[in-house]
N, C-alpha and C positions, 0 to 999 in steps of 0.2 A: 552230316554233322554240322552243328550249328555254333560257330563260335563266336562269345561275348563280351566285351571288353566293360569292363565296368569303368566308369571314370569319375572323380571327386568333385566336378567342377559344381555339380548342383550343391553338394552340401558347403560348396563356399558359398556360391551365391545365396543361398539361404540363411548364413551366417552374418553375410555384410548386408544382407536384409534388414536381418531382425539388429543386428547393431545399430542402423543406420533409423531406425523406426524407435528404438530406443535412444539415441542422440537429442532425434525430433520430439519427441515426447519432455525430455527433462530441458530441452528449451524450451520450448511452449510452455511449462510451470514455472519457471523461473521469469518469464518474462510474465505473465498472471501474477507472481507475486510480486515483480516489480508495480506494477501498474497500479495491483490493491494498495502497496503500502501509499504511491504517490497520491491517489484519490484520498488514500486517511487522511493524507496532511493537510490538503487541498481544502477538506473539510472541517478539520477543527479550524484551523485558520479561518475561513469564512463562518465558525461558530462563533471565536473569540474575534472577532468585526465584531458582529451582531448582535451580540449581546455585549459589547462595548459601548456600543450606540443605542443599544434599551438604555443600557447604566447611565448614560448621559443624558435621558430623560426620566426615569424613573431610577429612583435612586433604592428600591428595597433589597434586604436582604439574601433575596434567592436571587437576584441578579448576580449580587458578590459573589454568592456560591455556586453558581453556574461558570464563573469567570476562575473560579480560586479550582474546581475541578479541572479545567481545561489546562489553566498557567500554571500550576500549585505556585502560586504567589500567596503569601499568607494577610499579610493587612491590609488594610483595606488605602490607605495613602500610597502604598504598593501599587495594586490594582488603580487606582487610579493615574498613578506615573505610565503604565503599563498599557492604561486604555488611549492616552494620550498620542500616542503612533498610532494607532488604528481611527481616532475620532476624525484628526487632520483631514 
């Protein structure tokens, strides 16, 4: 006769497996959307440079509107006080 002891330790370790695979996972996204958000800012910021310094050469209209999308700054005396720290 063959006797068998059953014992739980697998379905724990299989527990703090998948816990522990699920931790890793919702950090890894959370640090991804850190990183995307900081890239966005990185980049409108180096938008509104650069077409700061268009505006201070070429003074047309889609320039303002390029700058007033970015800053929602509305007048254009605005937008220029505003281009003023980036032109420097």
């Amino acid at each position: 006769m063959k006797f068998e002891l059953k014992t739980e330790n697998d379905d724990y370790l299989k527990l703090f497996s998948n816990f522990i695979k699920t931790i890793f996972s919702l950090a890894l996204i959370i640090i991804f959307f850190d990183v995307a958000l900081k890239l966005r800012l990185i980049s409108r910021n180096y938008q509104i440079e650069y077409n700061c310094k268009i505006l201070a050469v070429d003074k047309s209209t889609t320039n303002f509107k390029k700058i007033y999308k970015l800053s929602k700054v509305k007048s254009k005396q605005r937008i220029w006080e505003f281009c003023k720290e980036f032109i420097k």
